[in-house]
C-alpha positions in Angstrom: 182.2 109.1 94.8 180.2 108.1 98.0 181.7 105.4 100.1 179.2 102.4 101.3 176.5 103.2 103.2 174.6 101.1 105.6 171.8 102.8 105.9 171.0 103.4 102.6 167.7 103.5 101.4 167.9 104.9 98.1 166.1 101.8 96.2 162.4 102.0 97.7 161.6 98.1 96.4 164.7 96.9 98.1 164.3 99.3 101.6 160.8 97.6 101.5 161.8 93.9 101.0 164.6 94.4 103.5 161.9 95.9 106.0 159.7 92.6 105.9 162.6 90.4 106.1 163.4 92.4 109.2 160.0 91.7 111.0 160.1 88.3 109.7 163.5 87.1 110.9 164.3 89.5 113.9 168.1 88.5 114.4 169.0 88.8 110.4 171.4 91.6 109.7 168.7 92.4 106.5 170.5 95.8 105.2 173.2 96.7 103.0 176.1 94.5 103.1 179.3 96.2 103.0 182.4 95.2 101.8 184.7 92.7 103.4 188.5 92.8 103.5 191.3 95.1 102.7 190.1 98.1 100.7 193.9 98.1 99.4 194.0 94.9 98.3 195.0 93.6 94.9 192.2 90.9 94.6 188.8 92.1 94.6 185.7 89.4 94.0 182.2 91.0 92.7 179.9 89.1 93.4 175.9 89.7 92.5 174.1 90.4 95.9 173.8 89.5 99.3 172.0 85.7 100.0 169.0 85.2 102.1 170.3 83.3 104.3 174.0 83.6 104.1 174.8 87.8 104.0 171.7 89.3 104.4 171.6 86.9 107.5 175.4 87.1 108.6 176.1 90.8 107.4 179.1 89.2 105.7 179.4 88.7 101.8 179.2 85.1 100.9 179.1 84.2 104.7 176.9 81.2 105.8 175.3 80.3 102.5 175.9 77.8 99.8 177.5 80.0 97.3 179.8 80.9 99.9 181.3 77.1 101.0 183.4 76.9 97.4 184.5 80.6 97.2 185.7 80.1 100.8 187.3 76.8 100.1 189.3 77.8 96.7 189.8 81.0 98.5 191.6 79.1 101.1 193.5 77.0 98.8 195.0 79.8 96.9 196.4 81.5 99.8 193.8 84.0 99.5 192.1 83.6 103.7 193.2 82.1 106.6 190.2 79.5 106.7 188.2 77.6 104.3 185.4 78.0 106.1 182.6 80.9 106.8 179.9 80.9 109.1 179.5 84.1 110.7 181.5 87.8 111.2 183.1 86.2 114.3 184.0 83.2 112.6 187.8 84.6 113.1 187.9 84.6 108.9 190.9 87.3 107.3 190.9 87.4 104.0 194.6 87.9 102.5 195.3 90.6 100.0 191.8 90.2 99.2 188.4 92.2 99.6 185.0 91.0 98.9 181.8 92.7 97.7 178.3 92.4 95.8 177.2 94.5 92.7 174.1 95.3 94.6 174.5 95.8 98.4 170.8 95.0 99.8 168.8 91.0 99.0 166.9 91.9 96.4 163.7 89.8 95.7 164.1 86.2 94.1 167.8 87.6 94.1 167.2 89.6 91.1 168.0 92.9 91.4 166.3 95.2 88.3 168.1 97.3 85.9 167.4 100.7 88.0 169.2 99.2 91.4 172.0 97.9 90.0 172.7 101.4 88.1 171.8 102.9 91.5 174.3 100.9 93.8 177.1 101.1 91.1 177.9 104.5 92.5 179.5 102.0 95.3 181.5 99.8 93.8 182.7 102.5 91.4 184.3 103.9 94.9 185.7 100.9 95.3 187.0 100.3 92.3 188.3 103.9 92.7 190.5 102.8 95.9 192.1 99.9 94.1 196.0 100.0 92.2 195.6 100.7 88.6 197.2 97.0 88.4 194.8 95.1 90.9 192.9 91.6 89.7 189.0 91.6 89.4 187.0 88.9 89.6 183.8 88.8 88.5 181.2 86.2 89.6 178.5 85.9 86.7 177.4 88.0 84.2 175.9 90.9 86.2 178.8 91.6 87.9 180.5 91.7 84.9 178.7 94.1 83.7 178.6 96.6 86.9 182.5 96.2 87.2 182.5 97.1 83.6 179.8 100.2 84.3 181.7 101.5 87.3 184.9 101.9 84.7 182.7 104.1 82.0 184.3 100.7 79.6 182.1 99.3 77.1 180.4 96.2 77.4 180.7 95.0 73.7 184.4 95.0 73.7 184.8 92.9 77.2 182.3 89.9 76.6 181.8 87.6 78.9 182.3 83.9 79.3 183.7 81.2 81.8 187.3 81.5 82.5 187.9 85.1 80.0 190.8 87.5 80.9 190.6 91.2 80.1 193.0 94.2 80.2 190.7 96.9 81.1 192.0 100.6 80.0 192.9 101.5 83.7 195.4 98.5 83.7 193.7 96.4 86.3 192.6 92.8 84.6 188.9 91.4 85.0 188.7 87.4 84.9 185.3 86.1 84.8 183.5 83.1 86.0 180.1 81.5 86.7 178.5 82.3 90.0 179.3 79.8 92.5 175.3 79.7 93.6 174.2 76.7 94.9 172.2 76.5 90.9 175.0 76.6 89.4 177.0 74.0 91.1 174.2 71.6 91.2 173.8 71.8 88.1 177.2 71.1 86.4 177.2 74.2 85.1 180.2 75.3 87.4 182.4 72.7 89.1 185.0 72.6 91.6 187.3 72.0 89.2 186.3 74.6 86.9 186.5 77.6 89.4 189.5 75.9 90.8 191.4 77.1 87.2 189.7 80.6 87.2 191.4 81.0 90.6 194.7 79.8 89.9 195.1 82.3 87.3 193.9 85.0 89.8 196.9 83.4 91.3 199.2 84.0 88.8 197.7 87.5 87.9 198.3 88.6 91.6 201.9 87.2 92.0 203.2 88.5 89.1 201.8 92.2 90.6 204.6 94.7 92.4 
């Protein structure tokens, strides 16, 4: 499978959104975001796409937006970085047995990436999955990485639903636990709280520890 590419321009509405940005805000990083963290380690977090203004600006997933201040901080409180905070790629952040990435790699418009480009980028995180130990802990941030995790496996959605704080033993022996996005709607909102994703990643916790 192809590894991440940051020049790819494979999706022609994406290549043409990330252009404008481009002219628009000269010192974003406004192209594919790669990964971030160990491509060994046990812990992976999928999230949907890069932000506006946090990695399509930074060039670092979940790196100086709102979404990114509570993964950070439960991050940090389960042993999972070295900081609780992320503001930029020199920010001196190290994640810890952990990697980072986005279903889709590029800002898609009104951060809703259509049916084609998320079957187009999953070639990606299908390599990444690929690199992982057949034991390794997924978490998925919302429904559509869920589903791409899910895709990159060749498992069937039906029999993995998803919901809030759900556990699955996926057929290559790594588990998937799910969770509402952290996006600055969903906290807001009530619809995901502190304590809420606090749970979901104490039982990554747990999942991890108990790994070889």
């Amino acid at each position: 499978m192809p590894q991440f590419s940051p020049h790819c321009v494979d999706c022609p509405r994406l290549a043409s959104h990330l252009a404008h940005v481009r002219e628009r805000y000269a010192g974003y990083h406004a192209r594919p975001v790669a990964p971030f963290g160990d491509p060994k380690a046990k812990f992976l977090v999928v999230g949907l796409a890069p932000g506006m203004h946090g990695a399509n600006r930074s060039g670092r997933p979940f790196t100086g937006d709102h979404a990114g201040i509570l993964l950070y901080q439960t991050l940090h409180r389960y042993e999972f970085s070295n900081q609780p905070v992320a503001v930029s790629r020199n920010d001196g952040l190290q994640l810890i047995n952990c990697r980072i990435t986005n279903a889709v790699k590029c800002l898609p418009p009104q951060n809703k990436p259509t049916p084609q480009e998320i079957r187009a980028c999953n070639r990606y995180l299908k390599s990444e999955l690929d690199n992982l130990s057949d034991d390794a802990v997924i978490l998925a941030l919302g429904l559509v990485a869920h589903k791409a995790v899910l895709q990159a496996l060749g498992a069937r959605q039906v029999e993995y639903p998803f919901s809030h704080g759900a556990q699955h033993q996926l057929p290559t022996g790594m588990r998937l636990v799910d969770s509402y996005h952290c996006s600055r709607y969903n906290t807001q909102t009530g619809r995901l709280t502190k304590t809420m994703f606090e749970k979901v990643m104490a039982r990554v916790r747990v999942l991890v520890d108990r790994t070889p």
